[in-house]
C-alpha positions as CSV (number, residue, x, y, z in Angstrom):
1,X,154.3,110.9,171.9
2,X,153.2,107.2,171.2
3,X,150.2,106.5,170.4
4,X,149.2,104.9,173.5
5,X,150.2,108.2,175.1
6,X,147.7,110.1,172.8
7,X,145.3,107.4,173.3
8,X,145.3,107.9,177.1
9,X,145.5,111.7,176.9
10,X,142.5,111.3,175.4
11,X,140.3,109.2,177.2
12,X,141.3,111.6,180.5
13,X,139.8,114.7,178.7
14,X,137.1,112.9,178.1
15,X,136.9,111.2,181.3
16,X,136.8,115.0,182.5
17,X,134.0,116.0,180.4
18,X,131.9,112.7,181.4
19,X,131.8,111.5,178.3
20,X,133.7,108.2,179.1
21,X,130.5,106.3,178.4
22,X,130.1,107.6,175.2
23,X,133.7,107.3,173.7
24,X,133.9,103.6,174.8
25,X,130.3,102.7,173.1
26,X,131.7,104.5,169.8
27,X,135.1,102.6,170.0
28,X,133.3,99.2,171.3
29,X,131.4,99.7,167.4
30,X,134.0,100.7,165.4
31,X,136.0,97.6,166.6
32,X,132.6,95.3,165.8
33,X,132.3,97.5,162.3
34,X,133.1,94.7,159.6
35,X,132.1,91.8,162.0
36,X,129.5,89.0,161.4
37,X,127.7,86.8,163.6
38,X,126.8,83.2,162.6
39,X,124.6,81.2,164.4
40,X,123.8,77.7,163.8
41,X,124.9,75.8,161.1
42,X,128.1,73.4,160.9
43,X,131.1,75.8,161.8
44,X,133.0,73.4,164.2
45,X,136.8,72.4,163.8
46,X,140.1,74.3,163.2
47,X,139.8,75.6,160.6
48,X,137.0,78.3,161.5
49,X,138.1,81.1,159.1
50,X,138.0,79.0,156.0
51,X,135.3,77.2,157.2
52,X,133.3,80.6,157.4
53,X,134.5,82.0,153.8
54,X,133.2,78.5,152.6
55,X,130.1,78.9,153.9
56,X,130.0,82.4,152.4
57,X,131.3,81.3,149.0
58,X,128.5,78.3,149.2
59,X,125.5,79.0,150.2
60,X,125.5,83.4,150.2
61,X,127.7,83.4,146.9
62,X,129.7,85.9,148.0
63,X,133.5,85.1,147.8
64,X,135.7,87.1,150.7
65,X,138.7,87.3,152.7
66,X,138.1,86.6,156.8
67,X,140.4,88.4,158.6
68,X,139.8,86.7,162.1
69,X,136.9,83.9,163.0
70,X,136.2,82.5,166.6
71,X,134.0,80.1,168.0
72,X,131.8,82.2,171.1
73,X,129.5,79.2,171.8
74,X,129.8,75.4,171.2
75,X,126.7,74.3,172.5
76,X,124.6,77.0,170.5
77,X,127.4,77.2,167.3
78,X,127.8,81.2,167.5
79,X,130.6,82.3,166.0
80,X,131.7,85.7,165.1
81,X,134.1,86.7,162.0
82,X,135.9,90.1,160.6
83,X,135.3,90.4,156.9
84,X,138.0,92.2,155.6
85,X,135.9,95.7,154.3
86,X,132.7,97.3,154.8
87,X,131.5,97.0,151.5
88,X,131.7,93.2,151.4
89,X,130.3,92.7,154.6
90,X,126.9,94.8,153.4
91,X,127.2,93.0,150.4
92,X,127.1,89.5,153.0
93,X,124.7,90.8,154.9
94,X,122.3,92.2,151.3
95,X,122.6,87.7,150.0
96,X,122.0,86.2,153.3
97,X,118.5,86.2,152.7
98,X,119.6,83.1,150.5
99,X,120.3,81.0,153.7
100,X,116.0,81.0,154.1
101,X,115.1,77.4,155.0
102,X,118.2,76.6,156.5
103,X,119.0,76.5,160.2
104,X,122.2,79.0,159.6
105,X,121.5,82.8,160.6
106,X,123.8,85.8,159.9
107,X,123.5,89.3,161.8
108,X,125.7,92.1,162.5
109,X,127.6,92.0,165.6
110,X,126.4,94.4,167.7
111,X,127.5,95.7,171.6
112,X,125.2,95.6,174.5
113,X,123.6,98.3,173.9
114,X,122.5,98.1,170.3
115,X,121.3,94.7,171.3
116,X,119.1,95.8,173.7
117,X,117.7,98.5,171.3
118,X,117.4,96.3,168.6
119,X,115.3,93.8,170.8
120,X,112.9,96.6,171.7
121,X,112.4,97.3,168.1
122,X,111.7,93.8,166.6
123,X,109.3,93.8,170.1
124,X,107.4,96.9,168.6
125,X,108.0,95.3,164.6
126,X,106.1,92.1,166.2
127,X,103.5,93.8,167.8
128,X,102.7,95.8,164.6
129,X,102.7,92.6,162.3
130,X,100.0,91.4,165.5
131,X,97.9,94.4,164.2
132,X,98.1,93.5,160.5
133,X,100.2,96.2,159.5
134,X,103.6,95.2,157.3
135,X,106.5,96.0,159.7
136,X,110.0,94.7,158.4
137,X,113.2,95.4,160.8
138,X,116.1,97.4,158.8
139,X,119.7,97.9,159.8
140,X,120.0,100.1,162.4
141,X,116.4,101.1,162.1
């Protein structure tokens, strides 16, 4: 049996058991696992992979290996890149606090869902930090 075949098999037992929605979220974030998002900043040309792991090796100071990098908006400069393991990309996403003062953001790459979710939480971290009280935003907190 290929592995499509077991793939398939799969997703109708769980199709069966209405977990469908479920199974895709969880595959949907294992696929976005080791991906960044970069907004702003000057990542137009070609060359978008080793224009990324320049900007990484620059201005976070982490040196790294881009497995895949593509340009999702133009007009807004979004793009969105695989870094090659877990561990480097916490270790991107630990330094890009050095990017402070510059127009040049980095978040994880989240799905739909997890967007939303993370939206209503900076919306309650915001209405905290209204009150006085110190709220900070964690990952996946």
């Amino acid at each position: 049996m290929s592995q499509f075949q077991a793939t398939l098999l799969k997703l109708l037992h769980i199709t069966c058991n209405g977990d469908l929605e479920q199974h895709l979220e969880k595959l949907k974030k294992a696929e976005r696992r080791n991906n960044i998002v970069i907004k702003g900043g000057k990542l137009q040309g070609s060359e978008i992979p080793a224009e990324v792991e320049e900007l990484l090796k620059n201005k976070v100071g982490i040196q790294t290996k881009i497995q895949d990098a593509r340009l999702v908006s133009e007009k807004y400069v979004i793009v969105v890149a695989k870094i090659e393991n877990w561990d480097t990309k916490r270790a991107i996403m630990k330094q890009k606090n050095k990017l402070k003062g510059s127009k040049t953001f980095i978040e994880d790459d989240y799905t739909k869902q997890e967007s939303e979710r993370q939206k209503k939480i900076r919306g309650i971290a915001a209405a905290e930090k209204g009150k006085g009280v110190e709220a900070k935003v964690g990952y996946k907190k």
